[in-house]
C-alpha positions in Angstrom: 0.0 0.0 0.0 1.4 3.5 -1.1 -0.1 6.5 0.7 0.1 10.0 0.7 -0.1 11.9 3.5 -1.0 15.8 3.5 0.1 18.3 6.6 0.6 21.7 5.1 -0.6 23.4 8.8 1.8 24.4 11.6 4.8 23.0 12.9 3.8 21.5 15.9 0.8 19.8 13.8 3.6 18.6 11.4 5.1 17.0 14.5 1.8 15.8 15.7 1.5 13.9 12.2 4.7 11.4 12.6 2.7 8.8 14.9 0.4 8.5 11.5 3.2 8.1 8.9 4.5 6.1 11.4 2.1 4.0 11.5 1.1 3.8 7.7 5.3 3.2 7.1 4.1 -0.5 8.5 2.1 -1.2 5.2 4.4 0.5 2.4 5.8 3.2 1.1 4.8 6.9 2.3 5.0 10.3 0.6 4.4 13.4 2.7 2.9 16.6 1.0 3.9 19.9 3.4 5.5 23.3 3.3 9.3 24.2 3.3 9.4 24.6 6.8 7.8 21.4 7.3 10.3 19.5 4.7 12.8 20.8 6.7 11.3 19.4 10.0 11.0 15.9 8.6 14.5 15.3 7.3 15.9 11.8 8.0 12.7 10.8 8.6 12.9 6.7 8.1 9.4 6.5 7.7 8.9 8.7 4.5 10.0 8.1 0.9 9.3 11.2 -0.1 8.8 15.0 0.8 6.8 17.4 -1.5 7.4 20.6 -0.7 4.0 22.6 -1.9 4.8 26.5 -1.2 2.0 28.1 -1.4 2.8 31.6 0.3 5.4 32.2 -2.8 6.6 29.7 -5.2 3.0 27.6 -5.2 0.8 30.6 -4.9 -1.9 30.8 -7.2 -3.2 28.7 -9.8 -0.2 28.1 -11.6 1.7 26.9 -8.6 -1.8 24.6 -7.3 -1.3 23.0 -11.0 1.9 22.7 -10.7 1.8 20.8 -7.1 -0.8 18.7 -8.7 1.8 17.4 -11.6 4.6 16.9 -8.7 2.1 14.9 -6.8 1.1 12.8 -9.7 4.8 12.4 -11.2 5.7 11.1 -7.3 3.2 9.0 -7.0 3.5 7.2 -10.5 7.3 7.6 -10.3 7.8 6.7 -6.3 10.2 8.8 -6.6 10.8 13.2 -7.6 13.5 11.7 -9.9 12.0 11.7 -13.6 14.2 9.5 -14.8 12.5 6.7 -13.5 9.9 4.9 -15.8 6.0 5.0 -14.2 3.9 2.3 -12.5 0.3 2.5 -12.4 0.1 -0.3 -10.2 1.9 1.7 -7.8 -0.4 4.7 -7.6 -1.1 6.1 -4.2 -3.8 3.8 -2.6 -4.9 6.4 0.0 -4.6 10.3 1.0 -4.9 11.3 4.6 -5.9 15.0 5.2 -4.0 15.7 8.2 -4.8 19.6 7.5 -8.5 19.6 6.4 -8.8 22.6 4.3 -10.9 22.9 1.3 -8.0 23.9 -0.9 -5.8 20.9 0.3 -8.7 18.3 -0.4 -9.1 19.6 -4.1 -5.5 19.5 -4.6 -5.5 16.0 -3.8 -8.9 15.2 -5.6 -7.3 16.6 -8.5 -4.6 14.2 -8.6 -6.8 11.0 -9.3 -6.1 9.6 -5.7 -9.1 7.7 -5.1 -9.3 7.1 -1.5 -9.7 10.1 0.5 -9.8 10.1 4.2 -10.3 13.2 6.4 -12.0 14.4 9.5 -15.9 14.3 9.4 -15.5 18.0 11.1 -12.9 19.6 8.1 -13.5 22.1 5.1 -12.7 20.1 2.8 -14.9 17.1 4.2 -17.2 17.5 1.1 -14.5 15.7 -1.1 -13.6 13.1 0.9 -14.4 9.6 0.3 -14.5 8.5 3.5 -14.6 10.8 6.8 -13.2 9.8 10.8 -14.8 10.8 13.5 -12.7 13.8 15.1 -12.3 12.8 18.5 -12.5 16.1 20.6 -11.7 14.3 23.7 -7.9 12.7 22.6 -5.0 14.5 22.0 -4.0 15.7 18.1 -1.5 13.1 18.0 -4.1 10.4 19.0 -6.4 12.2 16.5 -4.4 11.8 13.5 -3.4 8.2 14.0 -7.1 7.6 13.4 -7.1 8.6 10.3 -5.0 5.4 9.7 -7.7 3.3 11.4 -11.2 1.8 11.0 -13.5 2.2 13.6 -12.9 -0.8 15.2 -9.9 -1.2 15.7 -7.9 -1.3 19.5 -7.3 1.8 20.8 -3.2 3.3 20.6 -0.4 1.9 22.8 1.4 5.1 24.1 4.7 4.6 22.4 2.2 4.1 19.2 1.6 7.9 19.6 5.4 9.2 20.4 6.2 12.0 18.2 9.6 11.1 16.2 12.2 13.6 14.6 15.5 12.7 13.6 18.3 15.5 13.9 21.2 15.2 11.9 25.0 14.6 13.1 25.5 18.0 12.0 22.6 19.1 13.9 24.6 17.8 17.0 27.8 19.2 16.0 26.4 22.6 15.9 24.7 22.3 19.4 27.6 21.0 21.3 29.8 24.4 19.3 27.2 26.2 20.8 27.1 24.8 24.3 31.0 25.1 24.3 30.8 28.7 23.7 27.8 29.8 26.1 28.4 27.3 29.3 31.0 27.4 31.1 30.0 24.7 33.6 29.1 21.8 31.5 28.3 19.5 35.1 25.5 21.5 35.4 22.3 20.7 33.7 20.8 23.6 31.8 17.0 24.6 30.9 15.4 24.9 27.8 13.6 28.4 27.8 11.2 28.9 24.3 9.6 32.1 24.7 8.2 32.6 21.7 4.8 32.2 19.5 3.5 33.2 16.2 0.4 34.2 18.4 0.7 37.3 20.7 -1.4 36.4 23.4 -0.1 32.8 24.1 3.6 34.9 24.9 3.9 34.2 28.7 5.6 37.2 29.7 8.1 36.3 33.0 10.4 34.8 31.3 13.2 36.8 32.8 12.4 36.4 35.7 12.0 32.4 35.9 15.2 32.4 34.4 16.8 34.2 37.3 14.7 31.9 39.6 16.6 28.6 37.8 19.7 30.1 37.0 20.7 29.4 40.7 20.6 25.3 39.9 20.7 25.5 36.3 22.3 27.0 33.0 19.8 28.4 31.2 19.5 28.1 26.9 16.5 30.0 24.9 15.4 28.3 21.8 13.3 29.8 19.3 13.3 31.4 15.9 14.5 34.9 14.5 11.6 36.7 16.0 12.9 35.7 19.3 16.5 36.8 19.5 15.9 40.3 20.9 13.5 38.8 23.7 16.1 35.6 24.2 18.8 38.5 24.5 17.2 40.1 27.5 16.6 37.0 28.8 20.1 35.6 28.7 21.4 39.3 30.2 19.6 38.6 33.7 22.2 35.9 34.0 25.8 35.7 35.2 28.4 35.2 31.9 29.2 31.5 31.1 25.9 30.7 32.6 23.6 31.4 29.9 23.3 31.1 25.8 20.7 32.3 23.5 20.0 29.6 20.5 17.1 32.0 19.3 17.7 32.1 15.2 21.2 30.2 15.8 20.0 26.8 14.9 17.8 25.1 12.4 14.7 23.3 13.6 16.1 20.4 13.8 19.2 21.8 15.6 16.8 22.9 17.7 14.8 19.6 18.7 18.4 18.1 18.8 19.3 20.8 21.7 15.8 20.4 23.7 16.2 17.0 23.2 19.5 17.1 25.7 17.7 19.8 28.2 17.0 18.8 31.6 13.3 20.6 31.2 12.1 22.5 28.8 10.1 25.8 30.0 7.5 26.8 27.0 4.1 28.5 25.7 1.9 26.7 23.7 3.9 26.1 20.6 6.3 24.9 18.7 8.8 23.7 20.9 6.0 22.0 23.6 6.0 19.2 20.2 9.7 19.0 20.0 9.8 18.2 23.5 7.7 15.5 23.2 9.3 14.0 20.1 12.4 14.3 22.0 11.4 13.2 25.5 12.3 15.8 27.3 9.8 16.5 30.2 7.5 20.1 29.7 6.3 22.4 31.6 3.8 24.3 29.1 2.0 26.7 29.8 -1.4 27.9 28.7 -3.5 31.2 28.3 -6.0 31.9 25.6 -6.1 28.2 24.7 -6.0 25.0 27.1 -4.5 21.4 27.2 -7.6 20.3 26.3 -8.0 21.4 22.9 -5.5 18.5 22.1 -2.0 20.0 21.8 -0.4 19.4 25.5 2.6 18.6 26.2 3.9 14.2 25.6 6.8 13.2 26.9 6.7 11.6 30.9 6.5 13.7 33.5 5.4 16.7 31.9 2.6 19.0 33.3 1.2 22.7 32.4 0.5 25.8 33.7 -2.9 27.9 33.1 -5.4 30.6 35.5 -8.6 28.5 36.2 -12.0 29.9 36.3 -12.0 32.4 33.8 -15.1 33.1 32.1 -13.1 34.1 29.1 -10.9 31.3 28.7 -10.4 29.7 26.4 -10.8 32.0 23.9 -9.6 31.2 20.9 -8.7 27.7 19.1 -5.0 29.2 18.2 -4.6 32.8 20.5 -5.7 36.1 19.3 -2.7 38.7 18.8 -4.1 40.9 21.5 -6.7 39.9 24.4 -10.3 40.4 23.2 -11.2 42.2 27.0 -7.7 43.8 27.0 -7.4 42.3 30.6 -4.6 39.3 29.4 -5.4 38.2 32.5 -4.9 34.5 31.5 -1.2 35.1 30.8 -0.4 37.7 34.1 -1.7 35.7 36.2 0.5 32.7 35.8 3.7 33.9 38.1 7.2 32.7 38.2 6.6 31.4 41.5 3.3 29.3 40.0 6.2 27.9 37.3 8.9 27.6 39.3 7.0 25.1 41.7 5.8 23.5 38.5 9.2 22.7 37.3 10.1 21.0 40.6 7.2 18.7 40.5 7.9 17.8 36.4 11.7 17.2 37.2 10.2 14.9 39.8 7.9 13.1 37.8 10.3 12.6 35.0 13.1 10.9 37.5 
C-alpha cells in the first residue's frame, strides 16, 4: 500500500503527524505533502520516501503553482520517486490520501490528482470531497487524533509509544549544538534549561520569562530556543544571567538543531507552541503553559513527567482555538496571572515526575 499523507498546517501539527506516517510506514511506502518549513522538520525521517514541498505563500501561490503541485504529486506518485528518470507504474499509484490539514484547498488539490481514497475528519472544510470521513475525536489529543485517520473504527485503541512524536536530527545538527554549548556554558556539570519564549500568536507569549530564568539560573544553565523573531526577547533574557551561565540559540539553529538541543535539556520551559512538540518527540519533560487556549483542545505537552501551567475559572478562557494577537477584553489576565513562582513550583514537581 502507497499512501500520501497531507500536513501543510503548523509546525507543531507537522510534529503531531509522525505517529500516522509512522504507522502507515508499516504497510508501504509513504509520501508526505507539506510546506518548506515542514520538509525541513522531517528530514531523516525513516518513515517517508518522499517530501513534497507545496509552497503556497510564494513559489506555489496561485493557480499556476496549485497545478503545478498537482503534476509533482502525480509524477511522485506514478514515479515513487521526484526523480524523472524513473519509468512509471500505475500499479503503484497512491492507494490512499490522509488529510491531516483539512482545508478545502488541500482536499481539491489531492482530488485533482486521481487519488481515489480520501480520508479526512468528518468535522474539516474540505470534508465535502472526501471519500470516507473519521470521527474527530475532541476528547484525545491531536496526535491520537491523527493516528485515526489510519484506522477503522474498530480497531484497538493506541499503545502510548504508538503515539510518540519522532524527529530525527542530523550529526551536523549535533555538532552545531555541542559548538554552541561550548561557547555559552562554562560549567558543562550543570544541567541547563530549555527556555522557548516565543509564538507566532501574541497572546499565548507568557511574559516572566526573565524572571524564571533568574529563579533557575541558581541550579541551572539556562539556553533559549526559538526562531529569529525571538532573539531580541532571548537577548534580554540571557542578560539577567551571570556570563558562562547562559546562551541564547534564538535564530542560531535550524529546527532540527533545535529539537536536537531540547532533546539534551533537563526541562524544557514553554508556551503553547512549537517547541511543547519538540519536546515530546524528544522526551524531554515540559512544563507548558497555557492562556488563551487550554491542554484540552489536544495539543499538551507528551513526553513523561510533563505538566502545564494555566489561570482556572475564567469566564473568558479559552478564547480562541490558536490565541488572538491581543486579548479580546484587553485584561490578558490568562497570561499575568500565571507567576514565576506558579512555574517555578511547577518545574520542581515535572523534574520529579520525570526521574
Amino acid at each position: 500500500m502507497t499512501s500520501l499523507v497531507v500536513q501543510t498546517s503548523f509546525l507543531g501539527d507537522v510534529v503531531l503527524t509522525t505517529p500516522l506516517i509512522a504507522e502507515l510506514a508499516k504497510r508501504g511506502p509513504v509520501d508526505v505533502l507539506t510546506t518548506p518549513e515542514g520538509s525541513t522538520l522531517l528530514r531523516n525521517n525513516p518513515d517517508i520516501r518522499n517530501v513534497i514541498v507545496y509552497d503556497r505563500r510564494d513559489a506555489d501561490k496561485g493557480i499556476a503553482g496549485f497545478a503545478r503541485t498537482v503534476g509533482r504529486i502525480r509524477h511522485t506518485g506514478l514515479y515513487g520517486s521526484l526523480d524523472s528518470s524513473r519509468a512509471p507504474s500505475l500499479n503503484h499509484f497512491y492507494e490512499a490520501a490522509y488529510l491531516a490539514q483539512g482545508s478545502f484547498r488541500s482536499a481539491l488539490l489531492v482530488a485533482s490528482t486521481g487519488v481515489k481514497k480520501r480520508v479526512g475528519f468528518n468535522t474539516s472544510e474540505g470534508r465535502r470531497l472526501y471519500t470516507d470521513q473519521v470521527e474527530y475525536k475532541a476528547d484525545k489529543h491531536h496526535a491520537e487524533r491523527l493516528w485515526w485517520l489510519s484506522m477503522n473504527s474498530c480497531a484497538e485503541p493506541p499503545e502510548p509509544q504508538q503515539l510518540q512524536p519522532r524527529l530525527y536530527p542530523s550529526a551536523d545538527d549535533e555538532q552545531a549544538i555541542e559548538t554552541f554549548l561550548l561557547e555559552n556554558l562554562r560549567d558543562r556539570s550543570r544541567p541547563f534549561v530549555a527556555l522557548a519564549p516565543g509564538s507566532a500568536w501574541g497572546t499565548k507569549r507568557w511574559p516572566f520569562y526573565p524572571e524564571i530564568a533568574v529563579k533557575l539560573g541558581s541550579e541551572f544553565n539556562i539556553v533559549v530556543v526559538g526562531g529569529n523573531a525571538d532573539v531580541e526577547l532571548g537577548n534580554t533574557i540571557v542578560a539577567q544571567l551571570p556570563e558562562g551561565c547562559a546562551g541564547n540559540a534564538a535564530g542560531r539553529l535550524g529546527i532540527l538543531a533545535s529539537a536536537a538541543m531540547i532533546g539534551r535539556a533537563a526541562l524544557l520551559v514553554t508556551n503553547d507552541s512549537a517547541p511543547q512538540h519538540l519536546a515530546s518527540a524528544m522526551g524531554t519533560p515540559t512544563v507548558g503553559i497555557f492562556g488563551p487556549t487550554v491542554p484540552e483542545f489536544g495539543f499538551g505537552p507528551l513526553a513523561h513527567g510533563s505538566t502545564t501551567a494555566g489561570v482556572d475559572g475564567l469566564a473568558c478562557r479559552p478564547c480562541d482555538r490558536h490565541g488572538p494577537q491581543q486579548c479580546p477584553l484587553g485584561h490578558w489576565r490568562c497570561m499575568r496571572e500565571v507567576s514565576s513562582d506558579d512555574v517555578l513550583d511547577l518545574t520542581a514537581l515535572t523534574l520529579s515526575r520525570a526521574s
